[in-house]
DOLO-452512 format. One record per residue (C-alpha): residue number from 1; x, y, z. Coordinates in nm, 3 decimals, m for minus. Layout:
! DOLO-452512
voro nr->NUM	east->X	north->Y	up->Z .
...
This chain:
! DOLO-452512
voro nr->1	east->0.591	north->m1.985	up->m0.487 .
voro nr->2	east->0.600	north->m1.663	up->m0.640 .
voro nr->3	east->0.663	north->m1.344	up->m0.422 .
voro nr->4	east->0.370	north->m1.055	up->m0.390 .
voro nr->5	east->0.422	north->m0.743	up->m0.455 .
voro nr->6	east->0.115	north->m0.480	up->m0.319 .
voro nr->7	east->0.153	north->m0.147	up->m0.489 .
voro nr->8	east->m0.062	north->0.145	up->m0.372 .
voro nr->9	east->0.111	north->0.440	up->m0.541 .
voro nr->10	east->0.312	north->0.616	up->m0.796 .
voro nr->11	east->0.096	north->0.476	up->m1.114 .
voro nr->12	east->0.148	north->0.555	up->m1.456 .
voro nr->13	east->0.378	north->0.694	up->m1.671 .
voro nr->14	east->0.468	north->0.358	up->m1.765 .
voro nr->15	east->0.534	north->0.225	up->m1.423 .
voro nr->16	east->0.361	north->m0.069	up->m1.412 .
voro nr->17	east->0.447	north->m0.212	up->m1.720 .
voro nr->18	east->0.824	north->m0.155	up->m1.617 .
voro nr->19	east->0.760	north->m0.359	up->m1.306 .
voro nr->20	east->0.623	north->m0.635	up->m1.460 .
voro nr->21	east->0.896	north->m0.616	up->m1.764 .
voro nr->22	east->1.194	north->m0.599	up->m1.494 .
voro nr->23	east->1.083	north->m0.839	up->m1.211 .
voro nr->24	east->0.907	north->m1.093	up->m1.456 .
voro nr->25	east->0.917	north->m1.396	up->m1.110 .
voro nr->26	east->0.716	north->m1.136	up->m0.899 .
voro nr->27	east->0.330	north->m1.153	up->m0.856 .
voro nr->28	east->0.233	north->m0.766	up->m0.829 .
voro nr->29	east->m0.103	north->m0.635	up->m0.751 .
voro nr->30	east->m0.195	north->m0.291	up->m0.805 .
voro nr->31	east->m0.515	north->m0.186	up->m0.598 .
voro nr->32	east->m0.607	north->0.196	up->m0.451 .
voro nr->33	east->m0.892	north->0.159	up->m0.212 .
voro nr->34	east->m0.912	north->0.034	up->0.097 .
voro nr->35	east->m1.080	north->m0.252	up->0.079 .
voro nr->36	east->m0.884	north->m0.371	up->m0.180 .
voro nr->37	east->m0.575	north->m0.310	up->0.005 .
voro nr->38	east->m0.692	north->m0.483	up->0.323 .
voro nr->39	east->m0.745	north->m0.837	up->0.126 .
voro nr->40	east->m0.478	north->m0.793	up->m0.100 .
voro nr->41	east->m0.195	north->m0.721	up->0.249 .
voro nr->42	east->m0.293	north->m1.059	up->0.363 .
voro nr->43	east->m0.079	north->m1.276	up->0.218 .
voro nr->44	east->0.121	north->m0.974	up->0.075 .
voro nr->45	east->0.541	north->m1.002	up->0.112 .
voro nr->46	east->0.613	north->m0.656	up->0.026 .
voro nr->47	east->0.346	north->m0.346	up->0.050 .
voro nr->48	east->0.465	north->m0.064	up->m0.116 .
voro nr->49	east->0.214	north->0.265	up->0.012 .
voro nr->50	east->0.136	north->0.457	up->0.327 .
voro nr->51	east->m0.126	north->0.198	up->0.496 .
voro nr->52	east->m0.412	north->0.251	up->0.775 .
voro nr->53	east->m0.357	north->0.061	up->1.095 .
voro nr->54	east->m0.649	north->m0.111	up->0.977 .
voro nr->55	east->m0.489	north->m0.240	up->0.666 .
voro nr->56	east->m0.186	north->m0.317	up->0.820 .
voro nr->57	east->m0.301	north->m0.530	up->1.063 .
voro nr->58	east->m0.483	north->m0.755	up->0.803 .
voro nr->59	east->m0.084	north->m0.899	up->0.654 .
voro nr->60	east->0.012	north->m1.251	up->0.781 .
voro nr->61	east->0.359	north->m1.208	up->0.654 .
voro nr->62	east->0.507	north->m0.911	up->0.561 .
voro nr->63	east->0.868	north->m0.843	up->0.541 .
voro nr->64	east->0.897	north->m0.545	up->0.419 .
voro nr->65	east->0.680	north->m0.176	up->0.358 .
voro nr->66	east->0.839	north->0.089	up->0.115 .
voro nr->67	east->0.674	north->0.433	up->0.236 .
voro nr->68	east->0.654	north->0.634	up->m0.186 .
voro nr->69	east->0.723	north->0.960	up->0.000 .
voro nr->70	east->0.974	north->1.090	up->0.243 .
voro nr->71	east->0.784	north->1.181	up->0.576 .
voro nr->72	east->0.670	north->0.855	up->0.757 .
voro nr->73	east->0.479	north->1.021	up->1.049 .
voro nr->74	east->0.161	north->0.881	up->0.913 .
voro nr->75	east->0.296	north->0.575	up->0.961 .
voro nr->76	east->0.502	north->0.581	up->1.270 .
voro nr->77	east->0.156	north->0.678	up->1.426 .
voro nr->78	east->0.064	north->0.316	up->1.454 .
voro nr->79	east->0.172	north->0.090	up->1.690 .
voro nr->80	east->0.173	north->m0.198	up->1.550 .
voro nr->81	east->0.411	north->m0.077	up->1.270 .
voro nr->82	east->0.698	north->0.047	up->1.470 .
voro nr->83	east->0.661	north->m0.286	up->1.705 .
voro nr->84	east->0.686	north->m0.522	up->1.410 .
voro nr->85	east->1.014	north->m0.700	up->1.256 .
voro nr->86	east->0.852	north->m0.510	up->0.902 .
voro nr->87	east->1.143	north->m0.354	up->0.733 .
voro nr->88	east->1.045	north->m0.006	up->0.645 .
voro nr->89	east->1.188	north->0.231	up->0.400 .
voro nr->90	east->1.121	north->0.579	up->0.200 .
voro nr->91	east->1.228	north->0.771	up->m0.062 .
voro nr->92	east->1.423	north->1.041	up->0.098 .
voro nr->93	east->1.658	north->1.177	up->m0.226 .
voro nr->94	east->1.442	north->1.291	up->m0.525 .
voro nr->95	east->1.230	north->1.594	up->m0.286 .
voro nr->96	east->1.532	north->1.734	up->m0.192 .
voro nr->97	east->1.602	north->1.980	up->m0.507 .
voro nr->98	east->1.265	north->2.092	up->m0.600 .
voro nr->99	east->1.163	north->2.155	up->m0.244 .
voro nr->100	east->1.493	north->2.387	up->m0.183 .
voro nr->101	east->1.421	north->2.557	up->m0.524 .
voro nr->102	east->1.081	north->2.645	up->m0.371 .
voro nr->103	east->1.215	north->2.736	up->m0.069 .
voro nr->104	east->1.431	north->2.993	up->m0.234 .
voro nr->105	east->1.154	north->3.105	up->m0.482 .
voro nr->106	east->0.956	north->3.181	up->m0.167 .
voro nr->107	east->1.246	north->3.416	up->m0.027 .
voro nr->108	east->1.279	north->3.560	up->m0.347 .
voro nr->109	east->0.913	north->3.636	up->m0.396 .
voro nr->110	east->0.952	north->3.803	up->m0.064 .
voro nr->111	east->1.275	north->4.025	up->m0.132 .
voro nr->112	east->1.139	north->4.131	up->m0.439 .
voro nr->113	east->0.790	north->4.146	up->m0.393 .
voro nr->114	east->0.688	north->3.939	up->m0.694 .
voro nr->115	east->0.324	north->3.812	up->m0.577 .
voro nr->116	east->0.240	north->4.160	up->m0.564 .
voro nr->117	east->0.399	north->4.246	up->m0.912 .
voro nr->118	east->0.187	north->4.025	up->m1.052 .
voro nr->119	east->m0.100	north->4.168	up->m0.922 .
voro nr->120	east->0.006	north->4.505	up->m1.023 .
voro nr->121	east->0.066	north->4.295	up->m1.361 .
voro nr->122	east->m0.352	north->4.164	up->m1.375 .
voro nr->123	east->m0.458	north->4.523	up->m1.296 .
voro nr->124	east->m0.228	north->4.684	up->m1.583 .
voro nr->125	east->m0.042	north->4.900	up->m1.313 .
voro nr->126	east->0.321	north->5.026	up->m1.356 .
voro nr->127	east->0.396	north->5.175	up->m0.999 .
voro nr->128	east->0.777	north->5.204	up->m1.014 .
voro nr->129	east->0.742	north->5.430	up->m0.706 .
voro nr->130	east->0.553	north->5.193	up->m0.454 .
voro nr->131	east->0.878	north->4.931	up->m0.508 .
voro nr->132	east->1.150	north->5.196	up->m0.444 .
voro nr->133	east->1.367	north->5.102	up->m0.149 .
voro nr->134	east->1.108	north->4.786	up->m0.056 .
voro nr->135	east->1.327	north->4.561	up->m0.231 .
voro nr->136	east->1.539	north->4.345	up->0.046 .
voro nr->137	east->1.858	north->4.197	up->m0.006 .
voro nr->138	east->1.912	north->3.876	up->0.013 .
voro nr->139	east->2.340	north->3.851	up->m0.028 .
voro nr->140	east->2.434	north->3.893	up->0.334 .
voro nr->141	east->2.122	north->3.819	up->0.512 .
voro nr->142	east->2.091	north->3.543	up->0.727 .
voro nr->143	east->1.922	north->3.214	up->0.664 .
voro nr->144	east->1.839	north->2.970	up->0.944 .
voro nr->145	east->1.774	north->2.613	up->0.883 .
voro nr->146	east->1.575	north->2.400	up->1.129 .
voro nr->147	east->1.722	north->2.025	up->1.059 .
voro nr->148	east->2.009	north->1.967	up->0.792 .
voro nr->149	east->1.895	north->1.645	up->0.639 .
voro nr->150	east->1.848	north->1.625	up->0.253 .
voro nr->151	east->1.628	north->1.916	up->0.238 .
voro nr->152	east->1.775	north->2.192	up->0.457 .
voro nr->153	east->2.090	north->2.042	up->0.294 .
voro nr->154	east->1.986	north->2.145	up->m0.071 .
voro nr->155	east->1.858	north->2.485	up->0.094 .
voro nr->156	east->2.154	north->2.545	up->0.222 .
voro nr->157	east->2.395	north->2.545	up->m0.104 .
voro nr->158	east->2.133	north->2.733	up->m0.286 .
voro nr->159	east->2.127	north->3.014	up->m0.003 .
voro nr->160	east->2.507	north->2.995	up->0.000 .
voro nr->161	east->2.499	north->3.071	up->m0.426 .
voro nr->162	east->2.273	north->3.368	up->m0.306 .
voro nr->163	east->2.569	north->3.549	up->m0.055 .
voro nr->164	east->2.354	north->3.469	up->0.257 .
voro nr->165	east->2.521	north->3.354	up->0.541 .
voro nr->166	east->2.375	north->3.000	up->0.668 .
voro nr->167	east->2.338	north->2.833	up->0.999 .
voro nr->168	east->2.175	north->2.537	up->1.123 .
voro nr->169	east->2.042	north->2.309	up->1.405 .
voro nr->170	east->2.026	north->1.927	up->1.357 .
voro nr->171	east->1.935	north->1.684	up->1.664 .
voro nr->172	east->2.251	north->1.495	up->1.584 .
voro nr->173	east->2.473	north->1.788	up->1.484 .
voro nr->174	east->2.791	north->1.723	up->1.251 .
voro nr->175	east->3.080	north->1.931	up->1.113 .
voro nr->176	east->2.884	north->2.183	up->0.880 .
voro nr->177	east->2.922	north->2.169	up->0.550 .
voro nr->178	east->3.086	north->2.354	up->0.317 .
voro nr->179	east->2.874	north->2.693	up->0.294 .
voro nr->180	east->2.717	north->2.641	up->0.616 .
voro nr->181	east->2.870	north->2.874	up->0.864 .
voro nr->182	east->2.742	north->2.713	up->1.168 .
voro nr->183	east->2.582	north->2.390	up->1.279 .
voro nr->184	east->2.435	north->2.351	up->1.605 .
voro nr->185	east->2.281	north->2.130	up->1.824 .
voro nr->186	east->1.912	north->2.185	up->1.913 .
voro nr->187	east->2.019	north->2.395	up->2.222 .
voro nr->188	east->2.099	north->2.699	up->2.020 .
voro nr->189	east->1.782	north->2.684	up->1.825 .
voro nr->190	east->1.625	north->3.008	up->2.004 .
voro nr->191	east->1.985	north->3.185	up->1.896 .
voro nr->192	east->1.922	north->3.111	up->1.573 .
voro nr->193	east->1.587	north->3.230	up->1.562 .
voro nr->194	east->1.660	north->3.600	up->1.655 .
voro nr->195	east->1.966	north->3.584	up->1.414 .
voro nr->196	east->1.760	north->3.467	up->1.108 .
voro nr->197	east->1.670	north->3.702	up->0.836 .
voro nr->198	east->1.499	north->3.380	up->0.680 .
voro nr->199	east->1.430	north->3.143	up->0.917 .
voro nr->200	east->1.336	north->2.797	up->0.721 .
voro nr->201	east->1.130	north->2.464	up->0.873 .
voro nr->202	east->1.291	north->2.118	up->0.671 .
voro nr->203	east->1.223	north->1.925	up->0.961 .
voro nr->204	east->1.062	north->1.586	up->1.008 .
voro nr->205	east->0.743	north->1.561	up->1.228 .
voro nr->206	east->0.803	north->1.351	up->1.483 .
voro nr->207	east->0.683	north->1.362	up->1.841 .
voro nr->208	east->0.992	north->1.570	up->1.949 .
voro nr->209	east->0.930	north->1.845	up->1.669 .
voro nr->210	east->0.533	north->1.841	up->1.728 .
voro nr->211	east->0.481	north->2.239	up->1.832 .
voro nr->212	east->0.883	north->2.254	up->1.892 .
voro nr->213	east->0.810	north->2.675	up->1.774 .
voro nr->214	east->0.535	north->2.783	up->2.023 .
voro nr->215	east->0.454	north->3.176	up->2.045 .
voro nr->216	east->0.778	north->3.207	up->2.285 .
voro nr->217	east->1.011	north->3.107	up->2.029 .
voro nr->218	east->0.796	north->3.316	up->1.745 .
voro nr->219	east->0.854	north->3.611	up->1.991 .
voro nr->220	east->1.250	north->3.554	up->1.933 .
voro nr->221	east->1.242	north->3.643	up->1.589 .
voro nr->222	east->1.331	north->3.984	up->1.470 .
voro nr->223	east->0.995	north->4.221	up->1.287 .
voro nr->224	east->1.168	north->4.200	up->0.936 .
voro nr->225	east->1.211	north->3.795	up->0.916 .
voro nr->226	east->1.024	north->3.551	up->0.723 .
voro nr->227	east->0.940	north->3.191	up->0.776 .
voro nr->228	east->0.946	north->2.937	up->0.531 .
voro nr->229	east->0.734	north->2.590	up->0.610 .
voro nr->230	east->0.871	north->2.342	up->0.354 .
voro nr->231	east->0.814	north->2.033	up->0.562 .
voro nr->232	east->0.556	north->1.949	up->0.761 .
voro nr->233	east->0.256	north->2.152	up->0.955 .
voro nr->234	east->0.253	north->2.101	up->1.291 .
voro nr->235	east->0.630	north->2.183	up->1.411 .
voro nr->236	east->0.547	north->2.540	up->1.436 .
voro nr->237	east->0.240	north->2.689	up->1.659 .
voro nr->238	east->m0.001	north->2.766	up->1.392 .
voro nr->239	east->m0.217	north->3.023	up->1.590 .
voro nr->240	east->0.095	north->3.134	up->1.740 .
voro nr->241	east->0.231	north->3.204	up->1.423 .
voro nr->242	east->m0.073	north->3.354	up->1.232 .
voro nr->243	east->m0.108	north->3.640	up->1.551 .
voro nr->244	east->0.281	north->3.710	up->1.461 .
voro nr->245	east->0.178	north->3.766	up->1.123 .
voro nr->246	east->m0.150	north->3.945	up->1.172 .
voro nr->247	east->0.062	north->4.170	up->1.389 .
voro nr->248	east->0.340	north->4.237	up->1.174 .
voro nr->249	east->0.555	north->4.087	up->1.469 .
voro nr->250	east->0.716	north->3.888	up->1.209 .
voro nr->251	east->0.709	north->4.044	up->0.789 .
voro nr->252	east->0.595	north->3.731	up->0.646 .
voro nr->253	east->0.591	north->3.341	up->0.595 .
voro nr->254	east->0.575	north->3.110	up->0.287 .
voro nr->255	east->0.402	north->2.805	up->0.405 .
voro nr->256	east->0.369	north->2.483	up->0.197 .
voro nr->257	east->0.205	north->2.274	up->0.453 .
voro nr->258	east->m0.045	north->2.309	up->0.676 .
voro nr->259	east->m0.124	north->2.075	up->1.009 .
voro nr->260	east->m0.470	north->2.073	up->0.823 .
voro nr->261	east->m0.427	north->1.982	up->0.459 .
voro nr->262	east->m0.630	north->2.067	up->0.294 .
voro nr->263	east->m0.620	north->2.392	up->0.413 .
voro nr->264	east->m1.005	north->2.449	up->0.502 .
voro nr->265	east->m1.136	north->2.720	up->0.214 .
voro nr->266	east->m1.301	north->2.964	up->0.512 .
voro nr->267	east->m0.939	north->2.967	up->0.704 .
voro nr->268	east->m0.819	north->3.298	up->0.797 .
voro nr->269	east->m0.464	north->3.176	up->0.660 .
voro nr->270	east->m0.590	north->3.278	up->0.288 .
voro nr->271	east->m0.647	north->3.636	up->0.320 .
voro nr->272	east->m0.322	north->3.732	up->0.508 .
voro nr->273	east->m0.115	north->3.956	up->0.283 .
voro nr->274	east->0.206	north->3.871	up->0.448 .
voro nr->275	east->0.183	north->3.524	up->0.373 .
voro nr->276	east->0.260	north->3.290	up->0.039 .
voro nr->277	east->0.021	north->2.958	up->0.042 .
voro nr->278	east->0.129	north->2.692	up->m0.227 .
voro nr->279	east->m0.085	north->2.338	up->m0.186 .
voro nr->280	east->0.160	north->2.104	up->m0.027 .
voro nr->281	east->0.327	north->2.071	up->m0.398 .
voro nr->282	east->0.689	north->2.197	up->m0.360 .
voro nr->283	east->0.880	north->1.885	up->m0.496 .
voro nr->284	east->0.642	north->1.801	up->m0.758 .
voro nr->285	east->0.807	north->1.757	up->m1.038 .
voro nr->286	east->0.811	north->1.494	up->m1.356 .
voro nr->287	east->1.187	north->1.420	up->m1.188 .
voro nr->288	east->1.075	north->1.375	up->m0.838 .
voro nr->289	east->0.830	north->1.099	up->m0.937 .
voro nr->290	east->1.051	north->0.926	up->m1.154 .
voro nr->291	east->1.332	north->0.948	up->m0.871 .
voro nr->292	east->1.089	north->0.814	up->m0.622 .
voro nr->293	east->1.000	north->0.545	up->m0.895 .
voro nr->294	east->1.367	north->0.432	up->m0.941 .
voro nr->295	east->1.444	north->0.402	up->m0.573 .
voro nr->296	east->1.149	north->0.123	up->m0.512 .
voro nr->297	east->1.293	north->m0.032	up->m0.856 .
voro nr->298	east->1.637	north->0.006	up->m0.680 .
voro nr->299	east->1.529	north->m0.156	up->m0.345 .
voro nr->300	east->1.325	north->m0.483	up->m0.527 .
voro nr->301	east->1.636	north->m0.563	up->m0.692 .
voro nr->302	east->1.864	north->m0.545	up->m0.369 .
voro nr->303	east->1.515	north->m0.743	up->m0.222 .
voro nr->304	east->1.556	north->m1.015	up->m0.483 .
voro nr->305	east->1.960	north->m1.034	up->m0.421 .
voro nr->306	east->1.933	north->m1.026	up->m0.061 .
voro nr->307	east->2.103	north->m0.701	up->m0.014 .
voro nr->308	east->2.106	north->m0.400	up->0.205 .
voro nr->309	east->1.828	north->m0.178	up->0.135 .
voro nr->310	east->1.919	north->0.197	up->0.056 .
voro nr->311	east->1.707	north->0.427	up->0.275 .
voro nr->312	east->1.599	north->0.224	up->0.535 .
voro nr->313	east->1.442	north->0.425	up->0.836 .
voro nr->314	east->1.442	north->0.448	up->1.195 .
voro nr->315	east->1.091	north->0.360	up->1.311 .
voro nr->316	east->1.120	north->0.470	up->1.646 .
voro nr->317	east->1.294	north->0.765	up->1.602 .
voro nr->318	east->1.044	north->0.878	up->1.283 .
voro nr->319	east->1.269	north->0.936	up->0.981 .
């Protein structure tokens, strides 16, 4: 009997047609809504999407769920999930680069004030005066990094290219390395908020990171840092964070996503003019799909050979 194959995600570009080419023994179905997931898990072996409890409860059989993205807090939410013997795994590589790049393009903007350049830009005005001596350095500032997985990983070389000097705080600390000054273990996380010049979030949500900055921590931070939120909303004290902003307790924060996504169009976040919004799109590029495409490719074939998965999570830990 043939296998099944459930695929919620990642369409087009050629992707399904590859599948079919590659893995010719394989019955695939390739369904979006709900209730076409919920009869097609049933008899399902593999389910490759981020499903509702109510979907996953419907398989008989499963062995094994590939989430398309990196973050599996959606998923870890259910119960059911982290109980079962259902081999879960993610796509943690091909997010990594773009998502540092837009960390750094966020600093950048900052130091250099280019959101506001390009409004001078809309309303033809050349004000070389209003820039003089606003410009900030970013060779020998300091960057924190909150978790040094793949992403705060790729931040970190990138800072390092810059001149700034990097530290970190992982849960499960290791020797840093190379152009990481410092890594620490989660204990030292309020000394590296008042040491950070550009203090940036690459955690996972999980339960232990849920509000992990509250306003205490916010208060830590020196008046001239800025926050970048690469990860996930929800780690840092939103209404904590927008009174540090409002105040000018802390310059600024680029923020990519939002515990609320998306971000509701009457939210106060929109018209503060310390802060840089983009949609929740920092790693999307034509690479990062095709990466994420190639690892499910990747783990079907070590499926079919009875491998070792790459990327296999941690369900009760969350990443």
């Amino acid at each position: 009997m043939s296998m099944k194959v459930v695929v919620t995600s990642l369409f087009g570009d050629g992707f399904e047609e590859s599948l079919t080419s590659e893995f010719p023994g394989m019955d695939f179905v390739f369904v979006s809504s709900q209730e076409d997931q919920m009869r097609e898990i049933e008899d399902a072996d593999v389910f490759m999407g981020t499903p509702s409890r109510e979907v996953f409860v419907a398989a008989d059989h499963l062995r094994w769920m590939h989430c398309p993205g990196t973050g599996i807090d959606k998923l870890t939410e259910i119960p059911e999930i982290v109980d079962s013997d259902v081999v879960l795994t993610n796509a943690r590589g091909p997010h990594a680069a773009p998502m540092a790049d837009h960390v750094i393009s966020m600093c950048l903007a900052f130091s250099h004030r280019a959101h506001e350049m390009m409004a001078d830009q809309k309303a033809h005005r050349w004000e070389m005066r209003k820039y003089d001596r606003s410009f900030i350095e970013m060779e020998g500032s300091v960057m924190g990094i909150l978790a040094l997985g793949g992403i705060g990983s790729a931040v970190a070389r990138r800072a390092a290219g810059f001149g700034m000097n990097v530290y970190a705080v992982d849960k499960n600390p290791f020797p840093p390395p190379p152009g990481v000054i410092e890594l620490w273990g989660l204990d030292r996380l309020d000394d590296l908020l008042a040491m950070s010049d550009w203090f940036v979030v690459t955690a996972p949500y999980t339960p232990d990171s849920r509000g992990m900055i509250a306003a205490e921590r916010l208060a830590l931070m020196k008046p001239t840092a800025h926050i970048v939120i690469i990860s996930r909303g929800g780690i840092v004290d939103e209404d904590a964070l927008f009174d540090a902003l409002r105040s000018r307790r802390i310059a600024g924060a680029g923020i990519d996503a939002f515990e609320t996504e998306p971000l509701p169009k009457d939210s106060a976040w929109w018209d503060l003019d310390n802060v840089i919004i983009s949609p929740h799109a920092s790693a999307l590029t034509v690479e990062m799909w095709e990466g994420r495409r190639e690892i499910f490719r990747e783990n079907l074939r070590r499926f079919l050979a009875n491998e070792p998965f790459i990327y296999v999570c941690d369900k009760s830990a969350g990443f």
